[in-house]
C-alpha positions as CSV (number, residue, x, y, z in Angstrom):
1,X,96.3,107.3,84.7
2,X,98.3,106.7,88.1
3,X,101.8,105.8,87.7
4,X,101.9,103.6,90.6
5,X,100.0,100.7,88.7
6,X,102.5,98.5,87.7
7,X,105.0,99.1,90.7
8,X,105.9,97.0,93.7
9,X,104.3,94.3,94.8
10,X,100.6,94.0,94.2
11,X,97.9,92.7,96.6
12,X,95.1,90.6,95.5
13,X,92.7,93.2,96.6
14,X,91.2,95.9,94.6
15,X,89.6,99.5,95.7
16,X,86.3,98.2,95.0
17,X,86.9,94.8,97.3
18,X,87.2,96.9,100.4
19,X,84.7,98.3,102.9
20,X,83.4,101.9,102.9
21,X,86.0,102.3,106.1
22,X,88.8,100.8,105.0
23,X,88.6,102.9,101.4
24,X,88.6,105.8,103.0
25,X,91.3,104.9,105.9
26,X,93.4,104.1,102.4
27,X,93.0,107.2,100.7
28,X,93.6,109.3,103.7
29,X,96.8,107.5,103.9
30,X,97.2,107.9,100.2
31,X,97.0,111.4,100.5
32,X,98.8,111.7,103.8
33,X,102.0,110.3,101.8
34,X,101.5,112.9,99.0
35,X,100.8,115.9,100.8
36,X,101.6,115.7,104.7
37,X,99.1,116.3,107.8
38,X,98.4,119.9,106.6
39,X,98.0,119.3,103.2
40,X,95.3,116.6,103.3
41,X,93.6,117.4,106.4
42,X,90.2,118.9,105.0
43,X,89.9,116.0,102.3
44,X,90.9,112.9,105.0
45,X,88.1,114.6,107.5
46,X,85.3,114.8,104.6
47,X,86.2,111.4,103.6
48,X,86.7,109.5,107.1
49,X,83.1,111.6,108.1
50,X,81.5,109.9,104.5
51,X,82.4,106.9,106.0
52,X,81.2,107.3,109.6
53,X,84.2,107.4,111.0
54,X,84.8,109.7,114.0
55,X,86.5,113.1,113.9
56,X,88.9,112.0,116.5
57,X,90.3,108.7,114.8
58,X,92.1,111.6,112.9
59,X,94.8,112.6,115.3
60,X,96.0,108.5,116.2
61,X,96.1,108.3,112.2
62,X,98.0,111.5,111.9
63,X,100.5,110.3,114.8
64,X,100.4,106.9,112.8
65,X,101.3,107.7,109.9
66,X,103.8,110.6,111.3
67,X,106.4,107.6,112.4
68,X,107.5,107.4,108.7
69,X,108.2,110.6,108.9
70,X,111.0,109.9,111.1
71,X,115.0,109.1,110.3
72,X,115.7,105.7,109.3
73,X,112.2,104.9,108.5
74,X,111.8,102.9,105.4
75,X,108.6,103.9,103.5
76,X,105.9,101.7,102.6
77,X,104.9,101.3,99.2
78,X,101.9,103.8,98.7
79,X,100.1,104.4,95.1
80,X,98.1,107.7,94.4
81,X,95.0,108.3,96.0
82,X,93.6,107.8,92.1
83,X,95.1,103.8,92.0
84,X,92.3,101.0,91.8
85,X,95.1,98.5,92.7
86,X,96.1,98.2,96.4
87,X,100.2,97.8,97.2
88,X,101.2,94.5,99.7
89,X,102.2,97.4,101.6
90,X,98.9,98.8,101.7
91,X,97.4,95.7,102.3
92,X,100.0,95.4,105.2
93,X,98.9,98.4,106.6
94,X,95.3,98.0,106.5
95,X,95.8,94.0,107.9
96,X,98.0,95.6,110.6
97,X,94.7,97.6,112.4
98,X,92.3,94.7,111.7
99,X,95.0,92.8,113.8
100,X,94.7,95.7,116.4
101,X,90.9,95.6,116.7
102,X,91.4,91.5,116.8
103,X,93.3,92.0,120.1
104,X,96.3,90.6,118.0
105,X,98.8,93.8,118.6
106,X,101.9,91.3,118.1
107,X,100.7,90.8,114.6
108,X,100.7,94.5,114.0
109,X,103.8,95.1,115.4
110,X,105.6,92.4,113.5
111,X,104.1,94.1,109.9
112,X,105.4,97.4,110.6
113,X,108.4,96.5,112.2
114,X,109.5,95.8,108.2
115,X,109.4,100.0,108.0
116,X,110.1,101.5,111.9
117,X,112.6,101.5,114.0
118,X,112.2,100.3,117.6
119,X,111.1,103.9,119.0
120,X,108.9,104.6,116.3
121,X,107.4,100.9,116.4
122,X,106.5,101.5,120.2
123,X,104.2,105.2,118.9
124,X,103.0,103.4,115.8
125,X,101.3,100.5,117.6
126,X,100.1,102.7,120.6
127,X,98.7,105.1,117.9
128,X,97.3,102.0,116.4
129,X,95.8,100.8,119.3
130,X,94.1,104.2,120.0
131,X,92.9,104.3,116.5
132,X,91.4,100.6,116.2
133,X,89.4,101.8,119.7
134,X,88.2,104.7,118.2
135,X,87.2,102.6,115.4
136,X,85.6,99.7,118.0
137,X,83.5,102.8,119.8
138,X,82.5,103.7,116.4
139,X,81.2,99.7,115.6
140,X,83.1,100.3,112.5
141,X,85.3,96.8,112.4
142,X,87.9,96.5,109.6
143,X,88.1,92.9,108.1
144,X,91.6,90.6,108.0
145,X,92.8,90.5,105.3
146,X,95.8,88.5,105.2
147,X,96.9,87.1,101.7
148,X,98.3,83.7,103.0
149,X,94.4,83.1,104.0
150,X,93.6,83.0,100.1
151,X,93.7,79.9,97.7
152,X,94.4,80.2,94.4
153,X,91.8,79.1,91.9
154,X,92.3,75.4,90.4
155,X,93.0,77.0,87.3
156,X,96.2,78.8,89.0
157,X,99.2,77.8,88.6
158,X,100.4,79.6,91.8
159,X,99.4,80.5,95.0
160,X,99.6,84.1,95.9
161,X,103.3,84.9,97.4
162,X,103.3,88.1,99.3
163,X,105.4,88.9,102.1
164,X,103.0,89.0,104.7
165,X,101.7,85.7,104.2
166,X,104.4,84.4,105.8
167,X,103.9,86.3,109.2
């Protein structure tokens, strides 16, 4: 069972509700976060090609994700590759391209600048930008999803509260 179920925040969103790209851009980052560029490589290649993504959105991910890698980054919250539930971070992350490919770069920038510092803001949304053009060469076009676009059921008593509904 993954340990990361019941911690942090939770998006509304599922594994199964994603696209075929988007699952495997998550559990390449997934992995990334448990076993570095080296160690999840081979595995984030088979599953990006599965998906139809392109070899060469790999080194724009790497240098992505590589900015939390530096000093005075704070981490995003990011469950086992094995998790069925996807973190707000997550869902921050993923939202953060979609806003990329959407020629909405501000909005990108404004999610991760919860986690990077300046300098590292400035590679993570060039890498971004590289990476959603990769992805727009590809026709492979990752869907917003943005938690303050979803009403809760008339049967709710709330509305889902995450922290990026609110940029």
């Amino acid at each position: 069972m993954c340990g990361t179920v019941e911690e942090g925040r939770p998006s509304p969103w599922t594994v199964s509700d994603l696209t075929t790209a988007e699952r495997a851009l998550l559990t390449g980052v997934r992995q990334w976060f448990r076993a570095g560029t080296a160690g999840a490589m081979a595995s984030m290649r088979i599953g990006l090609n599965v998906a139809g993504v392109p070899n060469t959105a790999l080194l724009p991910l790497f240098a992505l994700l590589g900015t939390f890698a530096v000093a005075g980054a704070r981490q995003p919250e990011i469950r086992c590759p094995a998790c069925s539930r996807i973190s707000a971070d997550e869902a921050a992350l993923l939202d953060s391209l979609a806003a990329v490919q959407s020629g909405d770069a501000e909005v990108a920038a404004q999610l991760f600048d919860r986690w990077l510092p300046p300098v590292a803001l400035c590679m993570a949304t060039d890498a971004m930008g590289e990476l959603g053009g990769i992805l727009d060469g590809a026709r492979i076009f990752l869907p917003r999803r943005r938690a303050a676009r979803l009403i809760a059921p008339a049967s709710s008593a709330t509305v889902v509260d995450l922290a990026m509904a609110a940029e």
